[in-house]
N, C-alpha and C positions, 0 to 999 in steps of 0.2 A: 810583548817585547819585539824590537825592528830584528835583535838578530835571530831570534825564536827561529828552532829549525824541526825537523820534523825524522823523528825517530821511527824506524817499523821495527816490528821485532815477531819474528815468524819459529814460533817453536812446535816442536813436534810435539803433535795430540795426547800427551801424557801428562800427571801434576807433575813431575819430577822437573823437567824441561821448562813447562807453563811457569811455575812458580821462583824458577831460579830466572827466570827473566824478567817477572813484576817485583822481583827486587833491582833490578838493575833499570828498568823501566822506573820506577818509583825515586832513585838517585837521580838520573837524568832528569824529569821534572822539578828537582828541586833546584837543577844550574839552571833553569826557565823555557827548556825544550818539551815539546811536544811528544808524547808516545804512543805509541796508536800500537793494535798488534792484527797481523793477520792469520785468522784459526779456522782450522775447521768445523763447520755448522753443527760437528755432535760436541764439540765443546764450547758451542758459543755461551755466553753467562759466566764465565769462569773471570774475563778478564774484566769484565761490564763492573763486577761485583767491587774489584779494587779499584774501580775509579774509570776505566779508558776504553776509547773509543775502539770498537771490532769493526772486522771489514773480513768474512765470510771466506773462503778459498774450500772448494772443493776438491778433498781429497780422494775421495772415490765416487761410485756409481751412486744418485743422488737419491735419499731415501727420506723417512721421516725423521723429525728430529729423536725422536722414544728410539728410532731402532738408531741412529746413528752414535747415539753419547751409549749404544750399547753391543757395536761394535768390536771393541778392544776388548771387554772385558769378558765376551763370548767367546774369542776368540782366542784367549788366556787360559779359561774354563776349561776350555776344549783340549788344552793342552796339560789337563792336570796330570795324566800318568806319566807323561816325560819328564815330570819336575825332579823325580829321582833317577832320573839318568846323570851319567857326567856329561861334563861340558861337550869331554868328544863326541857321545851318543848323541847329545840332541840336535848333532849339526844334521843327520839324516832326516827331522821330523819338526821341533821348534822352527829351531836356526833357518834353515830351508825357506819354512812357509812365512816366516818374517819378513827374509829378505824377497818372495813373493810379493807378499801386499807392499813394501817400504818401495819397490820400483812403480807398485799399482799407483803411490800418493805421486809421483813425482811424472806421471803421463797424465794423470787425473789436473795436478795443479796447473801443466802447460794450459788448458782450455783457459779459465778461471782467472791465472794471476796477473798474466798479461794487462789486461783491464785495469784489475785492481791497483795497478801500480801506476798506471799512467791516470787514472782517477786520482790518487793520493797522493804521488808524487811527491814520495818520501826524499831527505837527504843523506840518508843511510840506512843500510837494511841489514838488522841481525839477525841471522838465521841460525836457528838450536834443531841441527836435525844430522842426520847419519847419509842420506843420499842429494844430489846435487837438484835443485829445480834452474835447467837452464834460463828460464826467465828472467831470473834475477842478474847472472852473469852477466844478460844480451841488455839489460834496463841500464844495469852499472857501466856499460861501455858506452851505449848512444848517449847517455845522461850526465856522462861526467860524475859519477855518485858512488861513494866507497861502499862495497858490503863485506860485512862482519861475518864469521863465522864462531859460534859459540858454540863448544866442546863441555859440557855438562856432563857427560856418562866420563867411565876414566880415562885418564893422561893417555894409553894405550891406545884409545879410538882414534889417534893421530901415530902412524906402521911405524917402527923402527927394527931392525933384525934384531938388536939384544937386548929386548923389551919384550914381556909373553905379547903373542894375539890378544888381539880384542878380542872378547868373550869367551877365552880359553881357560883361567881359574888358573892359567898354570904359575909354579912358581917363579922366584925372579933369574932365580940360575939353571933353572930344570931347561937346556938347552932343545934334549930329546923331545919333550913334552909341544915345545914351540914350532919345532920342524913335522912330528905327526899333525898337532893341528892343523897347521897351515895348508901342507899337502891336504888331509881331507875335507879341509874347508872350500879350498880351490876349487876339487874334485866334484863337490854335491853342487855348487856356486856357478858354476860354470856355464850349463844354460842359461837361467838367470842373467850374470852379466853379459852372457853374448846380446840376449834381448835388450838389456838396458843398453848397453854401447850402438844398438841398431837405432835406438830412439834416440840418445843422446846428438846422432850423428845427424839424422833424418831432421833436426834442427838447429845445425851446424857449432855445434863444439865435439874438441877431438875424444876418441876414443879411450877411456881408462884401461890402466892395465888391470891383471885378470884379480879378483879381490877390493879392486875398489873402485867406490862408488861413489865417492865426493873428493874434494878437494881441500886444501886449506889456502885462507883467502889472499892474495896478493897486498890485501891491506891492513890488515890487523885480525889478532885469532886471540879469543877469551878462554882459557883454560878453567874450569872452576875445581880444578885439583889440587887441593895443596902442596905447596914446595916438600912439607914436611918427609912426605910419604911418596912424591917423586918420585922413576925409575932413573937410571942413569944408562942414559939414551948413548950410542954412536954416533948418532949427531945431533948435539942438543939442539932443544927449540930459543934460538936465542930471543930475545928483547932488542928492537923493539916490538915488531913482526906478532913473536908470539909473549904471552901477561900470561900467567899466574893469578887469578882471583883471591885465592883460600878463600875458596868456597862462594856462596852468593845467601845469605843469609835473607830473608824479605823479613819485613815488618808487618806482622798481625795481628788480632787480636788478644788481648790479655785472655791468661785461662787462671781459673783459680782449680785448684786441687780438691777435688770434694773428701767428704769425712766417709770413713770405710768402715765398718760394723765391726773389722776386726785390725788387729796390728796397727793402726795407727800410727806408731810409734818407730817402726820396720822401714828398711829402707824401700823407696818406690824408683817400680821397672814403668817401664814404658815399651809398649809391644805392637810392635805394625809391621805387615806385610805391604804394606802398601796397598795404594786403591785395588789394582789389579791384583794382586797375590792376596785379598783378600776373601777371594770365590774359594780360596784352599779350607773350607771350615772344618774338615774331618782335623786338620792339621793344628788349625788354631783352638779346635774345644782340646785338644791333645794338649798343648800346653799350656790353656787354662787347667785342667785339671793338676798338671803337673804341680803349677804354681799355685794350687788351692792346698797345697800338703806344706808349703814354705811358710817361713816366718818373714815376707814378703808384703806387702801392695802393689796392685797393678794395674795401670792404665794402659786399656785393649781394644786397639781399631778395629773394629768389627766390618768396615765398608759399610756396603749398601746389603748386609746379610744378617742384618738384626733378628728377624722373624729366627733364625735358623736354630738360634739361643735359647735357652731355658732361662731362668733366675740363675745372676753369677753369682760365684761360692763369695763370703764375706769380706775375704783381701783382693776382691777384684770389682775393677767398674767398668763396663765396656759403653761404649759409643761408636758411631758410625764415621767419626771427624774427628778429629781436634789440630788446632791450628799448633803446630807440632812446633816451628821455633820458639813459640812460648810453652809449651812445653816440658821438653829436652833439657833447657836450665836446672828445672825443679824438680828432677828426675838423678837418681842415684847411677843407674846402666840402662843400656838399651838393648831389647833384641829385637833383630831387624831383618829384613833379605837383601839389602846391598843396595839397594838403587844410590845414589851418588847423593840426593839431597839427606838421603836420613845419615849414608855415610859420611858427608861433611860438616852437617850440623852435629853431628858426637862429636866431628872431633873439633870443629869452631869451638864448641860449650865445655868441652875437657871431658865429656863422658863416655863413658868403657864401653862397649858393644860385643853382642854376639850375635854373629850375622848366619845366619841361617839362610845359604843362596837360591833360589830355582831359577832361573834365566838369565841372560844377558850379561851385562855387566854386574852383576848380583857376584858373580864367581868369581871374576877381579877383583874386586873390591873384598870380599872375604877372605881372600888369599892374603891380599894384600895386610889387613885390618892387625892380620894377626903373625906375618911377618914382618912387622915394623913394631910391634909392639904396645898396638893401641887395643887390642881384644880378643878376641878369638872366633875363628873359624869352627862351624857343626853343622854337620850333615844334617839335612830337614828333615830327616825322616830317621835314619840309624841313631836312636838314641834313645838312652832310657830316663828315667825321672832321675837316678843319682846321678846319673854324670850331667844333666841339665843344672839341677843343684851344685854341684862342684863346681860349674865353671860360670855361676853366678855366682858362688861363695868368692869362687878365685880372680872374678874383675871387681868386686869390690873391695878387696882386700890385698890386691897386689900394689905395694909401695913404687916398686918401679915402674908399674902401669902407671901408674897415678901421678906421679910426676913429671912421666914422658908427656900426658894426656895434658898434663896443666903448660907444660912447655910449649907443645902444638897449637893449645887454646890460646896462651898468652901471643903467640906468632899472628897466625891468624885474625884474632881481635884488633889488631895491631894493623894491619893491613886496610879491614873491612872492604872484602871485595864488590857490593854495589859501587861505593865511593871511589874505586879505583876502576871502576869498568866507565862509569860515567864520565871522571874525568880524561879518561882514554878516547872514550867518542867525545866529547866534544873538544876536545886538541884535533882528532879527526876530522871532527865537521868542519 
């Protein structure tokens, strides 16, 4: 096509992010643009796989591909006894060392992107990540060229005062909750962003104040949070500026449901931690065993920890993958740990969730899940096999869950946010 223009889409190194962008990458090639993404070298093959062309960015110190796609999840690992902390505690020990390495990607990319952009010479660049790479900013002003910032994690990751913090789990009116965070987040944060504000400077953009670390874009900002479940901001994020996705659903493979030795007949849970929150396996054989005593079925993302497994009990099938929007459909409830894609696809699909948090925005979205009335919030750890049961008994069986979930669904479906991000960029371009 003459007017073919050329999309980048730059997400941070996680599926969560990755994948709510080859949905919206995947839209945009059908209006006849171009998508290209730029990833880091331990995730390369991720995007290759659906189709589009990569272009390499060095996020850290430059190592083999075996040790770099293993990285994050060593680094997750290593963080397993903090996963029972609250949100407050783990801003001393997680939180910290996150916001550590998340500055390391964003001095690592200056070398790196520069290049890549003026090689590519994209006509708009989405970026899915939490800290600012000035490149992008300084490419968008010499170039004349819009960039996107895309907000995947929850509504929150964009400050408002009567709105919890980002990554604080706290409620939506627990006022007290929001002012201790904030203070102690500051407080541990604090060298950290003096360093980042001294680099951000040393390559001429101004200095953020103290807590953050990006900005949102001067030209358009992709929420994939649905309106449904929204906070009610002091100053809303209006339109046109800031969209609303409900969610970013991508198109993958068909999954068929295999036959279970037992219960066949019983409704089917769907159970992930996610790629990273899959290293937890003392946690996860804990709630296969729980759910091997239910009159259940279960499909159980094991990650890349299959060895670790014995023969599953007879109402369960584990696997290492499964291409989860297909699914989530055919799935009666979900228990999850919050990451934002498993949180929006229950609620795109109308299905009930119990979000078992350990990091990030996992806490937000937990809190939230089950102060709107889409599931329920449970400690990952504090819990016994009946109350696990109970509150499986009680999201397949709550009427007004079920309705509000089909309500949500119905909204969302209705929207389809690839379709509406797409047509957002290319009104843009």
């Amino acid at each position: 096509m003459s007017d073919q223009k050329i999309v980048a889409f730059f997400p941070e190194a996680a599926f969560g992010p990755a994948l709510n962008s080859v949905g919206v990458a995947q839209a945009i090639e059908k209006l006849g643009h171009k998508a290209v993404f730029f990833t880091d070298p331990g995730f390369t093959g991720v995007y290759a796989e659906y189709g589009f062309d990569e272009h390499p960015v060095n996020l850290s110190e430059p190592m083999p591909p075996e040790e770099m796609a293993k990285f994050w999840s060593d680094f997750i690992n290593g963080h397993i006894p903090n996963f029972a902390k609250s949100p407050y505690d783990q801003i001393d020990n997680y939180v910290r060392d996150c916001w550590e390495a998340i500055v390391d990607t964003s001095k690592w990319a200056e070398k790196d992107l520069p290049g890549v952009l003026d090689r590519v010479k994209p006509d708009v660049i989405c970026v899915d990540n939490v800290v600012l790479f000035p490149a992008i900013k300084r490419y968008s002003k010499e170039n004349g060229k819009p960039w996107v910032r895309i907000i995947s994690c929850s509504e929150n990751e964009v400050e408002d005062h009567d709105i919890p913090p980002h990554l604080s789990g706290c409620g939506e009116n627990d006022k007290a909750c929001f002012e201790a965070y904030r203070n102690r987040f500051n407080e541990v944060i604090q060298p950290i962003h003096d360093d980042f504000n001294q680099f951000i400077t040393s390559v001429g953009e101004d200095p953020y104040p103290i807590g953050q670390f990006f900005e949102t874009s001067p030209h358009l900002n992709l929420l994939l949070y649905p309106e449904p479940v929204k906070f009610k901001r002091a100053e809303p994020l209006e339109a046109p500026l800031f969209q609303y996705l409900e969610g970013c659903v991508r198109q993958d493979k068909a999954y068929e449901v295999p036959t279970f030795k037992a219960h066949n007949d019983k409704p089917l849970l769907y159970i992930s931690y996610g790629s990273l929150g899959s290293g937890d396996t003392d946690l996860l054989k804990r709630v296969i065993d729980a759910v091997a005593k239910m009159e259940v079925r279960a499909l159980v993302n094991v990650g890349d920890y299959m060895d670790a497994y014995d023969a599953p009990p007879d109402n369960v099938h584990l696997d290492s993958w499964y291409p989860q929007p297909s699914v989530i459909p055919q799935v009666d409830a979900v228990i999850h740990h919050g990451g934002n894609n498993s949180f929006t696809e229950c609620l795109y699909f109308g299905k009930p969730a119990i979000i078992m948090p350990y990091v990030w925005d996992g806490h937000d979205n937990a809190t939230r899940v089950q102060e709107t009335g889409h599931g329920f919030k449970l400690d990952r750890y504090n819990w016994t096999d009946a109350e696990l049961g109970d509150k499986i008994g009680a999201m397949l069986g709550d009427a007004a869950m079920q309705a509000k979930l089909a309500a949500t669904s119905k909204h969302m479906q209705s929207e389809h946010g690839p379709t509406k991000a797409a047509g957002l960029l290319d009104r843009l371009l």
